[in-house]
GUPABA-923427 format. One line per field, with one value per residue (C-alpha): x, y, z negated. Coordinates in steps of 0.25 Angstrom, whole numbers, padded with zeros to 4 digits. Layout:
// residues N
X	c(X;...)
Y	c(Y;...)
Z	c(Z;...)
// end
This chain:
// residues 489
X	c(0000;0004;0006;-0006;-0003;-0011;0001;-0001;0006;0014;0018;0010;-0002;-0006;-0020;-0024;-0039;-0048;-0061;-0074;-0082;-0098;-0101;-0117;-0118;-0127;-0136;-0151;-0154;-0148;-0139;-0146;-0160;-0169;-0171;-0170;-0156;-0160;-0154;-0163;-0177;-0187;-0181;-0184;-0189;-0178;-0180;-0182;-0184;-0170;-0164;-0174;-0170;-0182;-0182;-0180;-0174;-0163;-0154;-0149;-0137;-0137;-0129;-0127;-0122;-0111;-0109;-0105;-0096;-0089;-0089;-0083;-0073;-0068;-0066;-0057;-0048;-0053;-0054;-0068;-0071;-0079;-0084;-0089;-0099;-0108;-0108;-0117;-0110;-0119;-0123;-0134;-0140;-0153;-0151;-0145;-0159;-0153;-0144;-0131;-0126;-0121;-0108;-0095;-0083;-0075;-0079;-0081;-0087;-0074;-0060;-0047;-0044;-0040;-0044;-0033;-0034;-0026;-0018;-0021;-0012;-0022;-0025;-0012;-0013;-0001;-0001;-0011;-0015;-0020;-0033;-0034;-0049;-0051;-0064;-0078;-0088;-0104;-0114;-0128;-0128;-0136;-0151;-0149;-0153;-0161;-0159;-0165;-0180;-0183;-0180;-0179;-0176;-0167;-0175;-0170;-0168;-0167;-0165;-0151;-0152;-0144;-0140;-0127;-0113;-0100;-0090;-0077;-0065;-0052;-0038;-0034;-0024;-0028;-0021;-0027;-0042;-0037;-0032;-0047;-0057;-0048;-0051;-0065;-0067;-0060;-0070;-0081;-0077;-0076;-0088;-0094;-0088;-0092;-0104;-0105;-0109;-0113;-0104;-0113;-0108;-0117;-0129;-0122;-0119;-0104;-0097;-0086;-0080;-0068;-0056;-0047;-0033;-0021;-0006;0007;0016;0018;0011;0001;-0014;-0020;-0033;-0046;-0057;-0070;-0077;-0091;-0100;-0092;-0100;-0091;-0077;-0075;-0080;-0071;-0058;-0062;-0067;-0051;-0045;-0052;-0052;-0037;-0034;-0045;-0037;-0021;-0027;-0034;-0019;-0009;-0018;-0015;-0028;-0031;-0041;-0050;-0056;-0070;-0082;-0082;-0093;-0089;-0098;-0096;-0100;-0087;-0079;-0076;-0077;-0085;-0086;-0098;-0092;-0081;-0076;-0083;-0074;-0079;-0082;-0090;-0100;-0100;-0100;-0105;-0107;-0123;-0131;-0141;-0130;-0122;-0108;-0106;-0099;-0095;-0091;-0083;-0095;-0100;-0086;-0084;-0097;-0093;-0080;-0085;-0095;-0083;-0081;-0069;-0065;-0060;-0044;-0047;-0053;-0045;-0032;-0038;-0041;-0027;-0023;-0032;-0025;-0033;-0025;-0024;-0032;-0042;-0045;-0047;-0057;-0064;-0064;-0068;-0082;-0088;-0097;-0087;-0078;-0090;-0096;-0080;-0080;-0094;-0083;-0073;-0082;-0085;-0072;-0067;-0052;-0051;-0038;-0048;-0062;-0056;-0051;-0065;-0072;-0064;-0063;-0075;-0086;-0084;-0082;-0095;-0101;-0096;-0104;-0117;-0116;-0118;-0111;-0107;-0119;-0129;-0118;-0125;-0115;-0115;-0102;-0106;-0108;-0095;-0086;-0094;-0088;-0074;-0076;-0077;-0066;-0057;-0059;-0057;-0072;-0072;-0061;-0060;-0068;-0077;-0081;-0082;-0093;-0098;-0098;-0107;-0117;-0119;-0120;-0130;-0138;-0135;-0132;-0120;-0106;-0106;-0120;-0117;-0106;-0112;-0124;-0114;-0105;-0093;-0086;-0071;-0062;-0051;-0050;-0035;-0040;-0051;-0042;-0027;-0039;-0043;-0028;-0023;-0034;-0031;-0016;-0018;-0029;-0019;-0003;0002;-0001;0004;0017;0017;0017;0028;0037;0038;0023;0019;0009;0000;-0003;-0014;-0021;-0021;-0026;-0038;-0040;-0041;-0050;-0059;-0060;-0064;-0075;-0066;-0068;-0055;-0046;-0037;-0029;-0027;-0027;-0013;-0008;-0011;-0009;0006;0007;0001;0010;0024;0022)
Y	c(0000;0014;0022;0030;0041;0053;0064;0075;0086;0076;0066;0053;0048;0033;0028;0016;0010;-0001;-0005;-0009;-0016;-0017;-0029;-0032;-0049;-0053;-0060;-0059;-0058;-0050;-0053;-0058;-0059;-0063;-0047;-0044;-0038;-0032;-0017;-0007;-0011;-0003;0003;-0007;-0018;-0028;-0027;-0041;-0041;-0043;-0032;-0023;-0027;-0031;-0037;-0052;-0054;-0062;-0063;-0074;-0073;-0075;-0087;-0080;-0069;-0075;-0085;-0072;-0065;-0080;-0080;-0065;-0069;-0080;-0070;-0063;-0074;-0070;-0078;-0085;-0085;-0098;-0091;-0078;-0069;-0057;-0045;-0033;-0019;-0011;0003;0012;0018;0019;0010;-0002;-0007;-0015;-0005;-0016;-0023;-0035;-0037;-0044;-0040;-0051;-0063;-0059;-0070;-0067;-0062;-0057;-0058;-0048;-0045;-0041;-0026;-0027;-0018;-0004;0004;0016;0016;0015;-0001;-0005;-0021;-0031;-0029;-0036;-0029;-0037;-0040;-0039;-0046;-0049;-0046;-0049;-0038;-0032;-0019;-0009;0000;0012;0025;0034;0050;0053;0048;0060;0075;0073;0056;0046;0033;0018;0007;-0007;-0012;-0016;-0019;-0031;-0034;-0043;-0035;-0040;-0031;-0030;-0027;-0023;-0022;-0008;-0010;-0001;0010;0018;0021;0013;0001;0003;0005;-0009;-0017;-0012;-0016;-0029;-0032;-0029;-0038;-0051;-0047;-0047;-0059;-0066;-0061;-0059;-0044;-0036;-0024;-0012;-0002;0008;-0001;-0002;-0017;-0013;-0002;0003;0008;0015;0015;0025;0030;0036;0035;0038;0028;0017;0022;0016;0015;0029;0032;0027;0032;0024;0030;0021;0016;0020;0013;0014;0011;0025;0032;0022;0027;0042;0040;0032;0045;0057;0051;0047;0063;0067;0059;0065;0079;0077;0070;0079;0092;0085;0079;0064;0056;0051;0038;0039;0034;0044;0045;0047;0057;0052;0066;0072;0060;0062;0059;0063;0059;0051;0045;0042;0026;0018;0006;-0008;-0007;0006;-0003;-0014;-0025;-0040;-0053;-0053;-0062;-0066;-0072;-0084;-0085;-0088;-0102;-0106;-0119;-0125;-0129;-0114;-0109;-0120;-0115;-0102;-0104;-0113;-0101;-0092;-0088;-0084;-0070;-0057;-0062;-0076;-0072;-0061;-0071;-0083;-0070;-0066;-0081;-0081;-0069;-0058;-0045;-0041;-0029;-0036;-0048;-0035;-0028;-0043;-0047;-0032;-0037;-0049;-0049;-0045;-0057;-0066;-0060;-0062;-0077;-0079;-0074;-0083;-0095;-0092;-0095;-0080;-0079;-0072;-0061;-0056;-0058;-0048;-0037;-0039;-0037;-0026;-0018;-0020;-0026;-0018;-0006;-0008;-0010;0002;0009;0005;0006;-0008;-0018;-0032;-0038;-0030;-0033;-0035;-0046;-0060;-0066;-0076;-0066;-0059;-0073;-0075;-0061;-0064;-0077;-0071;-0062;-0075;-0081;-0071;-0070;-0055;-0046;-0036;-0024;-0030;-0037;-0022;-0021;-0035;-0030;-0019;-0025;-0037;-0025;-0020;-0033;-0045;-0052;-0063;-0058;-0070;-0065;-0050;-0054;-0062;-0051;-0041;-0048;-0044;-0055;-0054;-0058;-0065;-0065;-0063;-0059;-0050;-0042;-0042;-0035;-0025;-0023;-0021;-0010;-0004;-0002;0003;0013;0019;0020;0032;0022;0010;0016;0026;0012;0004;0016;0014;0018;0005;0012;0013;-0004;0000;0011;-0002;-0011;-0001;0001;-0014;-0016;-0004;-0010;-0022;-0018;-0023;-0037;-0041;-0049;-0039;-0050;-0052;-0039;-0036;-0048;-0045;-0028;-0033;-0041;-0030;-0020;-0026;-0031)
Z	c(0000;0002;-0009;-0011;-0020;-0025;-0025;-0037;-0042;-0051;-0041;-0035;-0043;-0040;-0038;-0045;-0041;-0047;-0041;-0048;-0037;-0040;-0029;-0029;-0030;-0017;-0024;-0020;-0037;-0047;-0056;-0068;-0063;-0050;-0045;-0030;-0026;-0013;-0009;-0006;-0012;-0019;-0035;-0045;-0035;-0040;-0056;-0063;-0079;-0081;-0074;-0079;-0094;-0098;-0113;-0114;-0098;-0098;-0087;-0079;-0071;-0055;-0049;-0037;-0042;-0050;-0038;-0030;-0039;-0042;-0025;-0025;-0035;-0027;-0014;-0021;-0028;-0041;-0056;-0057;-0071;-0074;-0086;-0087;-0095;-0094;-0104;-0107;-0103;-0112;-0106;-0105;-0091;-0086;-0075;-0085;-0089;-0099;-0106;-0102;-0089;-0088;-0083;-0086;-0094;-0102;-0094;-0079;-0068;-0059;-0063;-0056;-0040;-0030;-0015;-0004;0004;0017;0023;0031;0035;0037;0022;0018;0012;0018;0014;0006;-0009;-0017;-0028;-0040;-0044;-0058;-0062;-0054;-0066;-0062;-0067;-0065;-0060;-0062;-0058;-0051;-0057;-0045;-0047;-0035;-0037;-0047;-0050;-0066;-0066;-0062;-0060;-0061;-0051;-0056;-0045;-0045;-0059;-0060;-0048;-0049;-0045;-0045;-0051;-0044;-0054;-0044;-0052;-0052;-0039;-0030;-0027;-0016;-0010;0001;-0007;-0015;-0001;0004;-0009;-0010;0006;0005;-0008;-0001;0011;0000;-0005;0009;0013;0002;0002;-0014;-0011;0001;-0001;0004;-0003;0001;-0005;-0018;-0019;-0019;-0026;-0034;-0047;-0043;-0055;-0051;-0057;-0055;-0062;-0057;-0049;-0061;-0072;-0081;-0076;-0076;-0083;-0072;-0068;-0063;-0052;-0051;-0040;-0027;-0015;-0004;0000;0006;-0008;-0017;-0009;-0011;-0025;-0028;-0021;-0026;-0041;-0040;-0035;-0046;-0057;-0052;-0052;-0068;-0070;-0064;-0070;-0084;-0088;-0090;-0082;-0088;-0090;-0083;-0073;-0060;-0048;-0035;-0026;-0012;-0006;-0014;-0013;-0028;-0042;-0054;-0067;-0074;-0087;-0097;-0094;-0100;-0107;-0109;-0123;-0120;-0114;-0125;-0118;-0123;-0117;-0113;-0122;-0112;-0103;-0104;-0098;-0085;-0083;-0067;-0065;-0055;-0046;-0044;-0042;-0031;-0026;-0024;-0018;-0006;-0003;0000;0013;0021;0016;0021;0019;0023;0036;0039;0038;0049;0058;0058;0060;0071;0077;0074;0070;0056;0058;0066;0055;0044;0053;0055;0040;0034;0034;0032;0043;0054;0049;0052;0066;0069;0064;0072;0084;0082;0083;0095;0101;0102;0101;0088;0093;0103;0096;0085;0093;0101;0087;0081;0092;0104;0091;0081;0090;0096;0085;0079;0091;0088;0073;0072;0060;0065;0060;0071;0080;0094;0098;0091;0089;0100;0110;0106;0109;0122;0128;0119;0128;0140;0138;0135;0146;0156;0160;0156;0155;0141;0148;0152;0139;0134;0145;0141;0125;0128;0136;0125;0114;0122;0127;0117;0129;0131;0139;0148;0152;0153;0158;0172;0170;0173;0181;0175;0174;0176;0188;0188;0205;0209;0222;0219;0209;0219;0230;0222;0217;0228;0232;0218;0221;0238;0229;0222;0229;0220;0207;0214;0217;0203;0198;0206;0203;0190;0181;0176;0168;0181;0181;0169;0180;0191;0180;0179;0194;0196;0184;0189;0203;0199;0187;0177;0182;0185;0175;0168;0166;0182;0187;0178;0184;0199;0198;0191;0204;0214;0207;0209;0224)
// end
């Protein structure tokens, strides 16, 4: 990594930067009860009993959800503990119906792993480097208070009441926005993969508490501050840089930070405060009563590992053993659902060198036209290795299938049909294409003999004549082959 340093009046600060990730389990249930999880629906639609803390409701813990978290866990190479055990975090707030959470402190489902960022150049992360996970804990969240419903009162949705999160617990190893915006998107890509949490930020089923402080080069750990509830890569990053600078500037003008929760206004791009730090025994936390340990054996752990897929680094390394560049496989393996269209491909018999730059450059560009992700994409994969096919085998040359490409956007039709439709099929006739050589050479006498006296760099201009001539049709491959010959006679 590039050092990434905050310079000050008193020399270089460095950044130090944990992440808190709130992932929402997909689970169709909550976390301790049978209520609906669905986003979007009508304010307190999805309130059992239990979430809404009426007296004598006991809850009952979610298989799925835990069967997710353990599955997360393993994504990331992380300690499964066989026991583990929910306490009470004990605070008051209008949307906490129960005047506690339930949560996990000293016994949590998973323990410590760590996830890989790769390299970019363009944001300064010159090599690999591995985040240390701290902890996976599982815990409801909360209701949403609505400020917006009434002059004079904030009103109460219970509807995420107890829905299950997964909290994310990184080490504090980051050391730049970048290294944070690539840890948080290579998070979300597990997640996705796995399929243990959507990861729309914009919804709220994933989001952030951003730790941030700063030191000099080798001190100790500086004083932190949380910055909570941050719902988008980009805002994380801006909220990591404007509270690093905020925290040099309290340091170098001789104050001391202090120790406190901030929000982050996305309009400003900066931070505000909304409380002193809270510590653990602040929120008086003991095991829940209601609640027995939870106690895995090795059947369910089996269980979860088999229903692992292949993930992001996984897939990424057989696609550079395939041949596909190294940029190439991190484009195709960012998202879950690009990786498996791009499977979906490769079954289909496409050579996987030229199926990749096809997809990252002619797909994805298309796409990117229309406004479309890959999952409205217009194309199937089956469709997409008939034209690759016809490319292969000489049928069609490369422009051409940019011709082919858009009709099949346009029509949903099969390239071997536009293909004969159109006539366009290519030409490999030697005779056909020395004719209309020789006519493109007797056309133009001051290239021909600009060329034969020395400026090679007109063979691309006779390429381009030939190919015109001939409608694109003509095999690019040939025509080098017979203009090379036409030229040196």
């Amino acid at each position: 990594m590039t050092d990434y340093r905050i310079k000050g009046e008193t020399g270089e600060w460095e950044v130090v930067v944990g992440l808190e990730v709130h992932a929402q389990v997909t689970s169709n249930a909550k976390l301790f009860s049978g209520a609906a999880t669905a986003f979007g629906a009508e304010p307190n639609t999805q309130v059992s009993l239990v979430d809404a803390a009426m007296p004598g409701m006991l809850p009952v813990p979610n298989r799925e959800c835990i069967r997710q978290a353990v599955r997360t866990g393993m994504a990331i190479d992380a300690v499964i503990n066989k026991y583990s055990r929910f306490d009470r975090k004990n605070y008051f707030y209008a949307d906490l119906p129960q005047g506690y959470q339930i949560s996990q402190l000293y016994h949590p489902l998973v323990g410590e792993g760590s996830l890989t960022i790769e390299p970019d150049e363009k944001a300064g992360i010159d090599g690999e480097k591995v985040i240390g996970v701290e902890r996976i804990h599982v815990e409801q969240d909360a209701g949403k208070l609505m400020h917006d419903q009434h002059p004079t009162m904030s009103y109460v949705d219970l509807n995420r009441s107890g829905v299950a999160l997964m909290e994310i617990v990184s080490k504090p190893d980051m050391r730049s926005p970048a290294e944070a915006g690539a840890y948080l998107r290579k998070l979300r890509a597990i997640l996705r993969y796995v399929g243990s949490c959507d990861g729309n930020m914009e919804e709220g089923s994933m989001r952030a508490d951003v730790n941030v402080s700063v030191r000099k080069p080798g001190d100790a750990l500086g004083t932190r501050t949380e910055t909570k509830n941050v719902n988008s890569v980009r805002f994380v990053m801006q909220a990591i840089e404007y509270e690093a600078q905020r925290q040099v500037e309290v340091l170098e003008s001789g104050g001391t930070v202090d120790q406190e929760t901030r929000l982050f206004n996305p309009d400003s791009g900066t931070t505000r405060t909304m409380r002193s730090k809270e510590d653990a025994h602040d929120y008086r936390y003991f095991p829940d009563p209601d609640l027995l340990p939870l106690e895995l054996d090795d059947a369910f752990l089996d269980e979860c590992r088999a229903s692992l897929p292949e993930l992001p680094d996984a897939k990424r390394a057989r696609y550079e053993a395939a041949g596909i560049s190294a940029y190439n496989a991190g484009v195709l393996t960012a998202e879950v659902e690009n990786a498996r269209w791009f499977d979906a491909l490769l079954e289909t018999g496409a050579e996987p060198k030229a199926a990749a730059n096809w997809v990252t450059s002619e797909l994805f560009g298309a796409l990117n036209r229309l406004g479309k992700d890959i999952g409205d994409c217009p194309v199937t994969p089956a469709q997409a290795g008939e034209l690759l096919g016809l490319i292969a085998d000489g049928t069609i040359s490369g422009s051409i299938a940019k011709q082919v490409f858009e009709i099949m956007l346009e029509t949903g039709d099969g390239a071997a049909k536009i293909v004969e439709d159109k006539g366009l099929r290519q030409t490999s006739d030697t005779g056909a294409i020395e004719a209309v050589i020789a006519e493109v050479l007797a056309n133009n006498p001051n290239q021909l003999e600009q060329y034969r006296g020395g400026k090679e760099a007109l063979f691309g201009f006779f390429v381009g004549q030939t190919m015109k001539a001939m409608q694109g049709k003509a095999n690019p491959q040939v025509v080098n082959e017979l203009l090379k010959k036409a030229l040196s006679q």
